[in-house]
Every structure is written in C-alpha cells, then in structure tokens.
Backbone bond lengths (Angstrom), bond angles and torsions (degrees), N, CA, C in turn:
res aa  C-N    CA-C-N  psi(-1)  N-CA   C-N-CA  omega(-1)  CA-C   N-CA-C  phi
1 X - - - 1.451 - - 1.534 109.19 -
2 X 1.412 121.09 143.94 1.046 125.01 -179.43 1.638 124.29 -103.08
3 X 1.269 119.97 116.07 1.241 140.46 -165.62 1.429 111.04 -48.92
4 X 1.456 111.60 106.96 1.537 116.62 174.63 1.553 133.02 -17.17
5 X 1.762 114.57 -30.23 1.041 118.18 -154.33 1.704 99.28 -98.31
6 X 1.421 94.73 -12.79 1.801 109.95 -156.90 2.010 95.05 -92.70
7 X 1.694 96.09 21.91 1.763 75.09 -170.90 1.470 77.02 -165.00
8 X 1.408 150.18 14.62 1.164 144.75 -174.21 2.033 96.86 -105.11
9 X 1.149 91.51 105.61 1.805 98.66 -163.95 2.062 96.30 -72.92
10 X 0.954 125.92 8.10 1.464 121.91 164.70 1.408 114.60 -54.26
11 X 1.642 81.63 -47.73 1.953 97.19 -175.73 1.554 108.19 -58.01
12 X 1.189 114.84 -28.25 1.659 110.01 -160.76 1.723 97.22 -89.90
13 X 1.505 117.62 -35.39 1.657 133.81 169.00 1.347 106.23 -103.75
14 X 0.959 130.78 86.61 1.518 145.98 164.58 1.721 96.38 -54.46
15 X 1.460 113.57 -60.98 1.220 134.93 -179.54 1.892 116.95 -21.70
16 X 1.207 81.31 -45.65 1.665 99.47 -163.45 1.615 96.66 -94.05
17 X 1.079 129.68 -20.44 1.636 122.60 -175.01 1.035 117.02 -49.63
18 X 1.584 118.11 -54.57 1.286 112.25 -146.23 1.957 97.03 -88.68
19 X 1.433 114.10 -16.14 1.337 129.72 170.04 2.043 108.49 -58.24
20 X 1.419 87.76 -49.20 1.495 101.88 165.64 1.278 136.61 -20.77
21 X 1.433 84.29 -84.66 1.624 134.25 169.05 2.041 104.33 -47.46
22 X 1.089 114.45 -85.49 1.320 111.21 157.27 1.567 133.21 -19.25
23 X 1.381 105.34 -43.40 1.559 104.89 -172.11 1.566 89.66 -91.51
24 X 0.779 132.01 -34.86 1.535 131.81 -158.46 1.649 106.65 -71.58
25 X 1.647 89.50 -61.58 1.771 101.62 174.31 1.285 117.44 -47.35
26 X 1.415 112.16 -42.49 1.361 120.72 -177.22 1.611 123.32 -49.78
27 X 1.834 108.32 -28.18 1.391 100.47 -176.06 1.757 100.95 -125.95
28 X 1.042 108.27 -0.20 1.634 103.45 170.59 1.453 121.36 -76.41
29 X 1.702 106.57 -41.65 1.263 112.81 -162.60 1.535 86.21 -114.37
30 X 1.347 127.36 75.53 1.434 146.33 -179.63 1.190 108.25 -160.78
31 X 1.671 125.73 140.79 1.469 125.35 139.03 1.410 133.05 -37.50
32 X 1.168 111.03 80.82 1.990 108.21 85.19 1.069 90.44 -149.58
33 X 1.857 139.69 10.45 0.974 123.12 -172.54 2.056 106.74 -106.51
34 X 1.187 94.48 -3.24 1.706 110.51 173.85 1.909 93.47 -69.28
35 X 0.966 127.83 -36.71 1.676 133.08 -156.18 1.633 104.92 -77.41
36 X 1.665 114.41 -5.95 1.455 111.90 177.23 1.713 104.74 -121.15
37 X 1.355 96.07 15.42 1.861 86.96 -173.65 1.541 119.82 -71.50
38 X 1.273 112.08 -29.20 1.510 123.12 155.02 1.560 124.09 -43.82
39 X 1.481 115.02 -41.52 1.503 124.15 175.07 1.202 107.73 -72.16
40 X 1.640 111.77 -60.45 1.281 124.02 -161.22 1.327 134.11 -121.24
41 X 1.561 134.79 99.12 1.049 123.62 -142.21 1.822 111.16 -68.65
42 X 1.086 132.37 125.68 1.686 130.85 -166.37 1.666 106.59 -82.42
43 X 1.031 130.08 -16.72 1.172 126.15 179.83 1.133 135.41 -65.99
44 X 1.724 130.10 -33.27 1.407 128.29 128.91 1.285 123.47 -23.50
45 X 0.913 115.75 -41.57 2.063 130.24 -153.82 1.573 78.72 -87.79
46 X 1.013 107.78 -67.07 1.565 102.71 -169.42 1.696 131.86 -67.62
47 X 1.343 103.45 -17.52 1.393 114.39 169.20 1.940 102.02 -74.31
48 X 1.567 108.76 -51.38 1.678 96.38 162.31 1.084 148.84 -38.88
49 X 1.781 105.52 -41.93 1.223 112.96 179.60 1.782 107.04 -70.36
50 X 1.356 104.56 -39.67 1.670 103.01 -174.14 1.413 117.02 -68.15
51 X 1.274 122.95 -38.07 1.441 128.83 164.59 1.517 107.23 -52.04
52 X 1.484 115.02 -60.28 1.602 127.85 -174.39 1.736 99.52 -37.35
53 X 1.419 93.28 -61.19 2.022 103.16 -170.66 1.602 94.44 -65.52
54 X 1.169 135.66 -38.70 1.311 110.57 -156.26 1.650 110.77 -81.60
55 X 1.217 115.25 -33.33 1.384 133.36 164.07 1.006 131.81 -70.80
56 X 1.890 122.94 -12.50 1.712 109.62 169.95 1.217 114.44 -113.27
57 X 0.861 87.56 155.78 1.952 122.50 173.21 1.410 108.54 -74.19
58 X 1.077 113.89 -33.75 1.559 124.36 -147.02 1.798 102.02 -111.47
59 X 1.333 103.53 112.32 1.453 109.40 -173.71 1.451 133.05 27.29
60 X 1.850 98.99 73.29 1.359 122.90 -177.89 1.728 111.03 -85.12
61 X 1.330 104.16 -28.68 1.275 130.34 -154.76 1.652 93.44 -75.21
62 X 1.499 109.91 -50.60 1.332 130.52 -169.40 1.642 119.66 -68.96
63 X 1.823 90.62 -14.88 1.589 108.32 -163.24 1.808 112.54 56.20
64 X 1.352 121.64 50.56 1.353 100.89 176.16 1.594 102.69 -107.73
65 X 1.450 112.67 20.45 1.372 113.49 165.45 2.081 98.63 -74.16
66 X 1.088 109.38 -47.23 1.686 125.22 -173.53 1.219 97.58 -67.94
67 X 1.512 154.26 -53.28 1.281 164.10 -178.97 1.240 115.34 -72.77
68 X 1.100 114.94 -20.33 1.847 120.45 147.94 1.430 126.45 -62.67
69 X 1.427 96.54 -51.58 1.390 103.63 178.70 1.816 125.79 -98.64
70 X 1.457 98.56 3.25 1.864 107.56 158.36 1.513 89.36 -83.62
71 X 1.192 145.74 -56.38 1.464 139.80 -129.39 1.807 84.01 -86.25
72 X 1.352 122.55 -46.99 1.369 114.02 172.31 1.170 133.19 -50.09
73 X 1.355 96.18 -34.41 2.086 107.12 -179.08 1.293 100.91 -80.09
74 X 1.558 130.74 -63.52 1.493 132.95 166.12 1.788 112.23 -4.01
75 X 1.444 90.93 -69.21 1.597 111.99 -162.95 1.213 102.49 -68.47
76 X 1.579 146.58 -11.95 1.153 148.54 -168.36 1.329 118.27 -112.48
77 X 2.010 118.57 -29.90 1.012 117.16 112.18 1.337 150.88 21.24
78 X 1.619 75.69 -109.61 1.845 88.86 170.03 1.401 124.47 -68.40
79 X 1.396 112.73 -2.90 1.771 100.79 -177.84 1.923 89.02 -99.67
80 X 1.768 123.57 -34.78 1.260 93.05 164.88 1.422 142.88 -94.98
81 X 1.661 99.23 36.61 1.794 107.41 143.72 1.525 89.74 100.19
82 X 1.689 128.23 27.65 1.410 133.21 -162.72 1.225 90.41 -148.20
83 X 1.276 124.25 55.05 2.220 125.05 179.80 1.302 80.39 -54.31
84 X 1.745 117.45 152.88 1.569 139.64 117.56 1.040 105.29 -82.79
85 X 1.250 127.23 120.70 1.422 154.80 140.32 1.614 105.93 -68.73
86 X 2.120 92.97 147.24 1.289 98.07 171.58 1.519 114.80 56.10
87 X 1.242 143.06 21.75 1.564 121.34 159.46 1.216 124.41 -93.61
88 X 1.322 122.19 15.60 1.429 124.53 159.56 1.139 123.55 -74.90
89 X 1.395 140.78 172.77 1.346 133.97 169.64 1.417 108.92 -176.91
90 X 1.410 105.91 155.40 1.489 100.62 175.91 1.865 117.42 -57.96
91 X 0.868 119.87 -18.71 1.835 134.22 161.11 1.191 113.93 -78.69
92 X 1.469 117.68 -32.73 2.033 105.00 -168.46 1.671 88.87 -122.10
93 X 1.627 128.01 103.53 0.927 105.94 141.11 1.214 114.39 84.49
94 X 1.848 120.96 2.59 1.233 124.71 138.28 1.568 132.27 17.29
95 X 1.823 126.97 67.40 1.096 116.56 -173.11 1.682 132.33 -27.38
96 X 1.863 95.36 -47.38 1.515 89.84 177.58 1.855 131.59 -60.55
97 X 1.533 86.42 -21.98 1.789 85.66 -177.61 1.414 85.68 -83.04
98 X 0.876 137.66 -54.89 1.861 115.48 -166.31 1.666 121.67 -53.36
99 X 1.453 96.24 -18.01 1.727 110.36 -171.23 1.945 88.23 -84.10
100 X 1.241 122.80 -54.39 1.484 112.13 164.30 1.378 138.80 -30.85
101 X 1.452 93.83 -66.10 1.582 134.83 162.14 2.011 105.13 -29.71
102 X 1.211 84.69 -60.24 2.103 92.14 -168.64 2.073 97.97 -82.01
103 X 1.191 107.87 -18.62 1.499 119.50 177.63 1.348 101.54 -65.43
104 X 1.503 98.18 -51.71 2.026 90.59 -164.07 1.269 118.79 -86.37
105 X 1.858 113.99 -18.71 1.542 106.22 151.38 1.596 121.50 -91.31
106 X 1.677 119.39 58.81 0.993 108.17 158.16 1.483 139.68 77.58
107 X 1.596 103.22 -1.40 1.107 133.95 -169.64 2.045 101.01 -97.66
108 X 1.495 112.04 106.76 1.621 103.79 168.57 1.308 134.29 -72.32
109 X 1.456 129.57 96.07 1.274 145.47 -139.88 1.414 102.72 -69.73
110 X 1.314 113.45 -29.62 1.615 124.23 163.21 1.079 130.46 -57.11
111 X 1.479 129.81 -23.01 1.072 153.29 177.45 1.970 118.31 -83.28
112 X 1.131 91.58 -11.49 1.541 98.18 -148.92 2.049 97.45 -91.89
113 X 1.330 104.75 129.98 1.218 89.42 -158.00 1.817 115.34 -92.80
114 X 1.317 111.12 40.37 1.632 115.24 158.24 1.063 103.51 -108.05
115 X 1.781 104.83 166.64 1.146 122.81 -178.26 1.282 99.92 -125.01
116 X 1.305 119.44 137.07 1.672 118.35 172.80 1.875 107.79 -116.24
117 X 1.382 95.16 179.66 1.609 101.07 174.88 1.195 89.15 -116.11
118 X 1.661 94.54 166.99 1.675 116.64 179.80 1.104 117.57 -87.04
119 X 1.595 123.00 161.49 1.561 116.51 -177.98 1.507 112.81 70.90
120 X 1.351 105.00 -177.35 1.714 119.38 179.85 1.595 108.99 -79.59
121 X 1.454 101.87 135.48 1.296 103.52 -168.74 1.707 116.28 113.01
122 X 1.395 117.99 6.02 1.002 116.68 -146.44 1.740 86.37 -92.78
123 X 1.517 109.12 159.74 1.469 101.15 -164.52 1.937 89.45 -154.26
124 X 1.252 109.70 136.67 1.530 118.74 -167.40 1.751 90.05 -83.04
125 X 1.320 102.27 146.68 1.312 127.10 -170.93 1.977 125.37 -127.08
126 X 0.709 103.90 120.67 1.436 105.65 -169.29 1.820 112.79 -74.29
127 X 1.377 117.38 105.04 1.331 104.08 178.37 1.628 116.13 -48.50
128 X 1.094 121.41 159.69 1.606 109.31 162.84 1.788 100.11 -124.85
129 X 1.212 118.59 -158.74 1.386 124.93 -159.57 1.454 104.01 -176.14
C-alpha cells in the first residue's frame, strides 16, 4: 500500500494548499452543507476536494475540483436520508457550466444518471429504482 503522504499532490504544490484549504473549508463547513454532518462524516469529501484542487491542472479556475466534491457529499447525503437542497447557484457550481464542462470532455450528459432542477437552487438528485 502506498503511503498517503507519497501521493497527496499538496506536498508537491505547497502553493495551492492553503488556497485549497480555504475554498474547500469555505463550503463544507457552511450551511446547507453543515445540516448533514451528523449523517455524513465531511472530512473525506473534504480531504478530496483539497488534494483534487491541489493536484489539477484541469479546471481550477472553474473550481470543478470543489464541485466534484460538493456534488459527492450532496449525493451521499441524500442517499443517507439528509438531502442538501438548493446548493447550487449561478456562483457555486452553476449546473449549466458543468453540463458544458462534462460536454466538452466528451462525457454524454444524457447518459449521466442525476437529475437536477432548473435555475438557482439547483441540487443533484439521486435516481432511485
């Protein structure tokens, strides 16, 4: 097994941590996502997102390192019976730019198995079956 520290890309961008750290903290340990910490422990989610941001290249700017890992906690959430509602917004994570976003790498948005609502407020949803 390979040792946490030997693959945690902060270490290699020191630079970006504490930028990380900030953006990350900023929406985990906040309302509406404070309202599932009882269900769901956030600290995984949040150790992802900071590793995620400190290590990509790939739409840092956009924050979809942070919008990966709200849409993960959300969804985990909502399957243990603690939905966040409404944490989308045209500022956090804007469904339509992510529906672009997964368009232009190739990803078929039709295919993809959440359902969101329209407008602000929009909040990822877990199909059931």
């Amino acid at each position: 097994m390979v040792d946490e520290e030997e693959v945690n890309p902060c270490h290699y961008h020191e630079a970006r941590e504490s930028d990380a750290i900030t953006t990350c903290n900023k929406h985990f340990y906040d309302v509406p996502f404070t309202n599932c910490h009882t269900k769901v422990d956030p600290q995984p989610y949040f150790d992802n997102c900071r590793r995620d941001y400190c290590g990509s290249e790939w739409r840092r700017e956009q924050n979809l390192p942070l919008c990966n890992a709200l849409s993960a906690y959300a969804t985990a959430c909502e399957l243990a019976g603690r939905p966040i509602t409404s944490w989308r917004s045209s500022q956090l994570c804007p469904i339509d730019e992510i529906k672009e976003i997964t368009k232009e790498e190739g990803c078929p948005w039709d295919e993809l198995e959440f359902d969101f609502e329209d407008g602000d407020g929009e909040r990822d949803t877990v199909d059931t079956y």
